[in-house]
N, C-alpha and C positions, 0 to 999 in steps of 0.2 A: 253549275258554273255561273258567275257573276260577272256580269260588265260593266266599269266603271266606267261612264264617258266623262273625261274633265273638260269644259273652256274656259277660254276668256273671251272679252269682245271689250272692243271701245277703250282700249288701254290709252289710246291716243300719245305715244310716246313716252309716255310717264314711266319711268324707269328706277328712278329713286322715291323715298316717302317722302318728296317736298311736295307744296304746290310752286313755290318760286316767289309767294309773293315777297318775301323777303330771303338773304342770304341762310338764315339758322334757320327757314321755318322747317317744323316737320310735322307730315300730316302720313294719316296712316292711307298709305294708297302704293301704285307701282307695280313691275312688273316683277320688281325682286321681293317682294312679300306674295304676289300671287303664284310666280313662277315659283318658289320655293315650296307652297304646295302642291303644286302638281310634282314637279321634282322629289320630292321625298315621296308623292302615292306612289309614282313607277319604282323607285326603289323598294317598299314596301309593300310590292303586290305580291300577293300570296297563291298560294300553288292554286286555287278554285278561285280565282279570281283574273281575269285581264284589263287594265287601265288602259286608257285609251284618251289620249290627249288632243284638244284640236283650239288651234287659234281661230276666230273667228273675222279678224278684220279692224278696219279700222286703227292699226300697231302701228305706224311709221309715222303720223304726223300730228299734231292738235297739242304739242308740248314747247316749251322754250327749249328744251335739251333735244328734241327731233327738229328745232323749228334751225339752232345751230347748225346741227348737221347737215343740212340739205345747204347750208351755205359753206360747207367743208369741201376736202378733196373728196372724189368716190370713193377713195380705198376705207376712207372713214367712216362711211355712211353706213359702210356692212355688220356696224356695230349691233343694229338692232337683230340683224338675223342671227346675228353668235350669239345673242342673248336665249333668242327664239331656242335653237340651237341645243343650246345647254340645258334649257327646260326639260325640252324631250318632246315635244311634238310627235303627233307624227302626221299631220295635213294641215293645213291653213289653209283659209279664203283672202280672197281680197275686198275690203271695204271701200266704201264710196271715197272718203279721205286718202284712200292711198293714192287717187290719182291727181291730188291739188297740186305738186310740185313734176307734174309731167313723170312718164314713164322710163326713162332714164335712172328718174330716183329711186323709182318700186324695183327698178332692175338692181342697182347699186344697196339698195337698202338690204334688199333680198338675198343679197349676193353670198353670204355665209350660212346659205340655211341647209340643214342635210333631209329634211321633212319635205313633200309634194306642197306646191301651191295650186289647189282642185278649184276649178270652177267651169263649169258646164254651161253658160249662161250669155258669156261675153264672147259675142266672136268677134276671133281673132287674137284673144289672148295670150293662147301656144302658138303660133306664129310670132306675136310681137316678143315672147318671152318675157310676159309678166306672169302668167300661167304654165304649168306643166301636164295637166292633163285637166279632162271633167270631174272625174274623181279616182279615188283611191281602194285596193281592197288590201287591209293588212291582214294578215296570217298569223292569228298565233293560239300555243296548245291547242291545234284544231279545228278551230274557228275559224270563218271567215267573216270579217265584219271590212262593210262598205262602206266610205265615206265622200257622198257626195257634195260640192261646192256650189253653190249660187249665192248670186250679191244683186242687190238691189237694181231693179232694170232704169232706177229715174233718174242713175247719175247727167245723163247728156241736157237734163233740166237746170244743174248748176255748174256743171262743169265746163271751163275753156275749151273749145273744139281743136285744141292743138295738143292739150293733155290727152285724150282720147281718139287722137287719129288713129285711123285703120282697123276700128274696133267698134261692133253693132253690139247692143244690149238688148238681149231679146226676154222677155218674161219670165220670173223665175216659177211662175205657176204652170206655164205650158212645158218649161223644160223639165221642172218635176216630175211633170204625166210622162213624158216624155224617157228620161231615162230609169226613175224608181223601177216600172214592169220591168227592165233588164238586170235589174243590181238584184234583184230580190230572187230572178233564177242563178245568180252567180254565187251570193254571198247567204252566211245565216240571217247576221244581223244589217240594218242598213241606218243609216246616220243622212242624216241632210245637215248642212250646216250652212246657213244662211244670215252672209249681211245683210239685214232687212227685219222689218219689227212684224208686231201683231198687230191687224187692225179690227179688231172687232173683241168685245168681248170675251175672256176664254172660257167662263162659265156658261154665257147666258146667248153670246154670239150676237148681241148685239152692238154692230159696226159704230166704233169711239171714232172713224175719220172718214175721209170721203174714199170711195174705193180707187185706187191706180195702180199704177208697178211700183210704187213707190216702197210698199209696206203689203206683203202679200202673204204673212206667217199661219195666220188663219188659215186663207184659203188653201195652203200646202196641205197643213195638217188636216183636213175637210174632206178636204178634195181630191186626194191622193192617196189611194189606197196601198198599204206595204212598207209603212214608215214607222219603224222601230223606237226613231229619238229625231227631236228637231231641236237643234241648237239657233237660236235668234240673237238679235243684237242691235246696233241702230239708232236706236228710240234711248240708249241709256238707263232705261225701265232697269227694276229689279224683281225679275219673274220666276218662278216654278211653278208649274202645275203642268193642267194635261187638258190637251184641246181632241175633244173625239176619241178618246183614250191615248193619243200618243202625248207620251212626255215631253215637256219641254224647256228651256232654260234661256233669261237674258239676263245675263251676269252683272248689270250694272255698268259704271265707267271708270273708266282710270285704274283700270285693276281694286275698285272695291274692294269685287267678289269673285269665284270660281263658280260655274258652273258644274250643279254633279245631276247627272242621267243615273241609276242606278238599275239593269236587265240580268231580272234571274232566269237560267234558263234551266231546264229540264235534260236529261240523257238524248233526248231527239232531238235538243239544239231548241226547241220551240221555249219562247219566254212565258213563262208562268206568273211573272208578277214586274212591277216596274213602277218606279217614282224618281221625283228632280226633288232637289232643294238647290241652297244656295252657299255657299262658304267663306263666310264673312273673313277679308284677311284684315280684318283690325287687331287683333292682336299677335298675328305673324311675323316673328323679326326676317328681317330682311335676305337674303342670300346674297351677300356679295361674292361670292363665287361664281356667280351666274354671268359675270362681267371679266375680261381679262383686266379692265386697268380701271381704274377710279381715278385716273386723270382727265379724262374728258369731262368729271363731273365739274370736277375745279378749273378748265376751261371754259365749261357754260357760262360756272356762278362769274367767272371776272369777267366775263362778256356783258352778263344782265348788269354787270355794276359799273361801266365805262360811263362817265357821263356825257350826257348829248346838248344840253342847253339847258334855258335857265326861263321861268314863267313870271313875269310883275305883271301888277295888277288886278284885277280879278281872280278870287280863286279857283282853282282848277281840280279841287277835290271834290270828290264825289263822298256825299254823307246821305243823303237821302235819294235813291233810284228811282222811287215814284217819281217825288219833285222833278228830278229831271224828266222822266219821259210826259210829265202834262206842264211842263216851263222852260222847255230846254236848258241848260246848262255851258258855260264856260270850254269847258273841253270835247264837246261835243261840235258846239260854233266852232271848235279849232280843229277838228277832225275834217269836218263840213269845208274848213277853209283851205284844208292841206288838199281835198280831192277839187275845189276849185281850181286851185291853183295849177295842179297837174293836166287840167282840161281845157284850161282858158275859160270856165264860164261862170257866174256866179247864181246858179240856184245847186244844190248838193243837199243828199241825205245820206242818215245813215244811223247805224243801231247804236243802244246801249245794250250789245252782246248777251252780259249776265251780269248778277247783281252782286259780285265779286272785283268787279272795275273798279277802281278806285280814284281814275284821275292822275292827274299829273302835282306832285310838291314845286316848291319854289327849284329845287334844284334836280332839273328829270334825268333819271338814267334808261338804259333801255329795256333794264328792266320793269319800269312803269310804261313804256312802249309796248313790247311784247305783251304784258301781262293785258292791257287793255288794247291790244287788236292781236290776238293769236292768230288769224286765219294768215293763210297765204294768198287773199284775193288781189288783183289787178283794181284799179280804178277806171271806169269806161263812162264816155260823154252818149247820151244817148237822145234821139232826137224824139219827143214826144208833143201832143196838142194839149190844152190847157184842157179839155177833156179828160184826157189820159190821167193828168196830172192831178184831177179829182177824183178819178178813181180810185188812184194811188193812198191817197189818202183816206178818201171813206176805207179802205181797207185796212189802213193804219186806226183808225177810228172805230172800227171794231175790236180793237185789242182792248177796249175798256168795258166796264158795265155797269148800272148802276145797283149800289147791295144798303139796301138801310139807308139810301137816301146820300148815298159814299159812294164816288165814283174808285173803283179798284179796276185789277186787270182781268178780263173774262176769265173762267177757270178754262175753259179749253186751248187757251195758250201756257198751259201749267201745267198739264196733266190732263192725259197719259204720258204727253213725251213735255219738257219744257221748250216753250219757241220762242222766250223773251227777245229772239233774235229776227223775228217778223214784224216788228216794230216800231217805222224808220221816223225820224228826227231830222228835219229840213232846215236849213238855213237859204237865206234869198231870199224866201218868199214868207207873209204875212199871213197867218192864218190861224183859224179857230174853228174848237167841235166842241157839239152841244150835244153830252150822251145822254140828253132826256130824251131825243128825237130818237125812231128809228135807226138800224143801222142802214148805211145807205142813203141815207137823206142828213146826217152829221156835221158835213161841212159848211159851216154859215159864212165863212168868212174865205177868201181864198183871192188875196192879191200881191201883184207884183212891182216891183217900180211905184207906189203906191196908188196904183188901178188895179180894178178886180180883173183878174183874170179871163177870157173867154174860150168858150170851147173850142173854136178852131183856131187859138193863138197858135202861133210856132214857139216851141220850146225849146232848151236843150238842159239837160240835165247830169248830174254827176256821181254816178253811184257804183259801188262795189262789182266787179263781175259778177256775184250771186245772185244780187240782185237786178242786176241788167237786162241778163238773160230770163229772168223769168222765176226765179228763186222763191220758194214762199209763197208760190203761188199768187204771184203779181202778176195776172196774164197780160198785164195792159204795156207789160215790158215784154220786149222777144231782144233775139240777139242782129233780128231781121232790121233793127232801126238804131241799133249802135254804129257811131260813127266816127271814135275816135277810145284809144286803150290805149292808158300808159303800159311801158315796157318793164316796169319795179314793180314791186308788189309794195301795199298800203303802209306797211313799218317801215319800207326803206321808202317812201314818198314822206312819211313823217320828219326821220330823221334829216333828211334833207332840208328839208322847209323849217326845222328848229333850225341848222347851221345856218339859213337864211335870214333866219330872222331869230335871234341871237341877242339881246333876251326877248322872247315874244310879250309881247304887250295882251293879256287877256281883257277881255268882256265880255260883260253878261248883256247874252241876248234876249231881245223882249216879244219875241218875234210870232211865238206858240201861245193857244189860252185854248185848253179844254174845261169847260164849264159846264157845268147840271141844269 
């Protein structure tokens, strides 16, 4: 008998093969080119064979077309789980993103699903009814195979504490030891499937991050004896192989790829042989059947293309991503000014996300919004020392290195996982790094109102929920010295401040100088 495990992970709502940057584009990704391979393997599984499907997380939010939805009625939201649905699941986890839009939405989103949502990890998830159980055992031709759920224990590091009321995240490494010994006397086979990456080498085990709950895939497969298949996710990686002999799979993002587990077993049920690869859907045409209506697609696309205002002045495109994060940029000072604005203070930062941004044309719609701030984060004033605040940045100042006498971005914010998204871009304040110097000692310049700054100034600052709390591992941010959160999230604080000011007036800030 053969076991075919399929996932996905990290779809992030992506549902059709666009990315959105434009109305026509089409790129090969989605849940209707991935979901249509797993949908045709359960159709086409063969009498010595069982397929076995599992979503991994991270499905409801990270797209323009989920980012709609969550601003829909509920009965709408349930779109993503008919989709779910239709694939053929038969368990899903919950990822760290499912819970950016509050638990309401994971309920609503979820709402149409006929597959278990397992996770053993978060208490109080079957109580609040984001969860159905810790895991699952399906039954079939004779078999019994286990499917247990864990997700990442480091949400409450970037999440709003009102997303995740009533709900403790405890380690997904202790809850492994924890329930595997039980699933392995009940079931043949056992499955983990875990929101949450690899942090250590799979060949050679040598740790690529610093160890936490954060990313604990390693230590599962390691550390836990009685584990058949480990599904990961998370990190966006595109992985197979096998950590300590158990296989393992991270399907990539946006629906890429599918994850395949492949376990031969023997007449005693015992597996004899096992391997992952990866199942590239680039060239899978799409399943629109997977969807009852292709009208909500065509209510996205005219939503992304309503215009919001209009930019003179300075230009607000984005051509070179370096240039911007070592000179700041036009639309970034406007970003910097929309979170000012909503705080009352004027120092703010904040990222250039990914190198897909493109900035705002003369005439913005919302879909150059969305596209350049997908998250659904809050804006929050946070109260910091002028200490703090060069912290902050020597840590932003590690994002560079010097290679050939060329300042570039260190490789460890690229890979293994990409984190172009840990670093921020300040307006206010006046400042400069010198990446010849140590890290840590970087900042030469650091002033405000044109005085240098001092360590025990009083400050106050304006930055993203993620980053507020603590995100990216800014520890010199907690949520213990936030002291003021807008009530919109960062696109509709935009929107607003374009109707404000109507045509905005750009310029270019002079304000950043990273030099060798």
């Amino acid at each position: 008998m053969k076991v075919r495990i399929l996932s996905t992970s990290d779809v992030h709502g992506y549902v059709y093969p666009t990315n959105y940057t434009t109305r026509d584009n089409h790129s090969s990704l989605g849940m209707l080119q991935a979901g249509s391979i797993i949908k045709n393997a359960k159709k086409d599984e063969r009498d010595d064979e069982i397929v076995i499907a599992v979503e991994n997380g991270d499905w409801i939010q990270g797209s323009p077309f989920s980012t709609y939805l969550s601003e829909q009625a509920a009965t709408k939201q349930g779109i993503l789980s008919e989709i779910a649905a239709n694939v053929g699941y038969d368990a899903a986890t919950l990822g760290n993103h499912e819970f950016n839009y509050g638990q309401d939405y994971i309920r609503n989103a979820e709402s149409k699903r006929n597959y278990p949502i397992v996770n053993a990890n978060i208490e109080g998830a079957v109580d609040n009814q984001i969860a159905d159980q810790p895991y699952v055992i399906v039954e079939k031709k004779g078999l019994k195979v286990a499917i247990l759920g864990l997700t990442t224990a480091f949400i409450p590091n970037w999440e709003r504490p009102d997303n995740i009321k009533g709900l403790a995240f405890q380690s997904a490494l202790a809850t492994a030891k924890k329930f595997v010994p039980e699933l392995r006397k009940q079931a043949d086979v056992v499955i983990v499937t875990y929101h949450g990456g690899i942090e250590a080498d799979p060949q050679t085990g040598k740790p690529t991050e610093k160890y936490t709950s954060e990313n604990e895939g390693y230590r599962i497969a390691t550390e836990v004896p009685g584990i058949d298949a480990l599904i990961t996710g998370h990190q966006h990686r595109q992985l197979a192989a096998k950590i300590n002999g158990v296989p393992f799979t991270q399907p990539g993002v946006h629906g890429s790829d599918v994850g395949e587990i492949d376990l031969d077993l023997n007449e005693q049920k015992q597996i004899i042989n096992s391997s992952s690869h990866l199942i590239s859907t680039k060239d899978t045409q799409p399943d629109f059947d997977l969807i009852s209506s292709n009208q909500i697609e065509d209510e996205v696309q005219d939503w992304l293309d309503q215009p919001m205002g209009q930019a003179t002045g300075a230009s607000m495109i984005i051509n070179d991503p370096m240039k911007v994060r070592t000179n700041n940029h036009p639309y970034i000072d406007f970003i910097n000014k929309v979170e000012m604005n909503a705080m009352g203070i004027d120092i703010a930062g904040t990222a250039l996300f990914n190198d897909d941004i493109k900035g705002f044309h003369h005439d913005i719609s919302m879909r150059e919004i969305i596209n350049g701030y997908s998250y659904p984060n809050t804006i929050m004033a946070e109260a910091i020392t002028g200490a703090e605040l060069k912290r902050a940045l020597e840590k932003c100042a590690a994002f560079f290195k010097l290679q050939d006498d060329k300042i570039v971005i260190d490789p460890k914010f690229v890979a293994p996982k990409m984190q172009l998204f840990n670093y921020d871009i300040y307006s206010g304040i006046d400042y400069e790094f010198d990446i010849s110097k140590p890290v840590g000692k970087r900042v030469v310049k650091l002033n405000y109102h044109g005085k240098p700054v001092t360590a025990n100034q009083k400050l106050r600052i304006a930055l993203n929920n993620y980053r507020a709390i603590g995100g990216g591992d800014y520890d010199m941010f907690s949520a213990k010295k936030v002291v003021n959160e807008s009530p919109d999230s960062a696109s509709d604080l935009i929107v607003k401040y374009l109707k404000k000011h109507d045509p905005y007036e750009a310029t270019t800030p002079h304000n950043l100088k990273v030099t060798k």
